[in-house]
N, C-alpha and C positions, 0 to 999 in steps of 0.2 A: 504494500500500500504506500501511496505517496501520500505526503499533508501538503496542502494549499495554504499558504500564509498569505494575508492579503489587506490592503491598507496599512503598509507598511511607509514610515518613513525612508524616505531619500537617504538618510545615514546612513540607516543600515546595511552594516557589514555583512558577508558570509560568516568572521570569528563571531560577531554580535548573536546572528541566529546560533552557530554554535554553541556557544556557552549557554542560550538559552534554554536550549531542546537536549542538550546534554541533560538539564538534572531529574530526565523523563529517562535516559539510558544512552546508549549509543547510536550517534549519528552515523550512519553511513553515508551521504551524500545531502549536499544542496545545491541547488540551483537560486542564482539570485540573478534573473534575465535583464540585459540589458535593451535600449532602443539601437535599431543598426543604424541609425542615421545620426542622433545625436551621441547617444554614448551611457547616454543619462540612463542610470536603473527607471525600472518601471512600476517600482512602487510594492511588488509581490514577489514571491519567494517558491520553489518549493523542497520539502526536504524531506528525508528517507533513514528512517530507522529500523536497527537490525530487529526488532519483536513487534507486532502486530498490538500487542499489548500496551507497550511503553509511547506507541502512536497513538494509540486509544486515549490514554490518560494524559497525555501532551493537548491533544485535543482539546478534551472535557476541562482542562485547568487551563487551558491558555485563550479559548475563543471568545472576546470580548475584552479582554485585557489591555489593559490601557499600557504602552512600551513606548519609547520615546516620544510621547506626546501625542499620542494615535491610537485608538480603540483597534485592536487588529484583531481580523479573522481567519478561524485556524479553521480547517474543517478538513473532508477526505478529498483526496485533487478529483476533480472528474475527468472520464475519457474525453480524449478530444475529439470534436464533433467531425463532420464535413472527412471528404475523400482525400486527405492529406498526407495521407499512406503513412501515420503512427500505428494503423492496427488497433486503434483505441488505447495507445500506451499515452502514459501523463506527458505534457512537452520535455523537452528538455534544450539547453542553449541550443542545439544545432538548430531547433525549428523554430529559431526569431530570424 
């Protein structure tokens, strides 16, 4: 499962999301997508933890949560829609 971060500040780091989502368990990967044109993040995140469990509770404790000045939403990433040949897999940087 992947989690959707979303209404995220512009600060925000990948280390920031990590130390966050860390004290849910171990991260194995985030994504923190950028614009191709400006460069600028886009405001959302998404990140991948090794237990199904530990994403659960990351979730449940984090969506709504006020983090650098920004109520941010944490929720399960959805497939991505449309014929853009992911397969329904969650984005990842290559498909900005």
């Amino acid at each position: 499962m992947t989690i959707y971060v979303g209404n995220l500040s512009f600060q925000a780091t990948e280390e920031d999301l990590r130390e966050v989502f860390a004290e849910y368990g171990k991260v194995s990967r985030i994504s923190l997508p950028t614009d191709r044109e400006t460069g600028r993040k886009r405001g959302f995140a998404f990140v991948e933890m090794e237990e199904d469990a530990q994403e659960d509770r990351a979730i449940s404790e984090l969506d709504g949560a006020e983090w650098l000045g920004r109520e941010i939403r944490v929720n399960k990433a959805k497939p991505r829609e449309g014929g853009g040949g992911g397969g329904g897999a969650p984005r990842r940087n290559s498909d900005y």
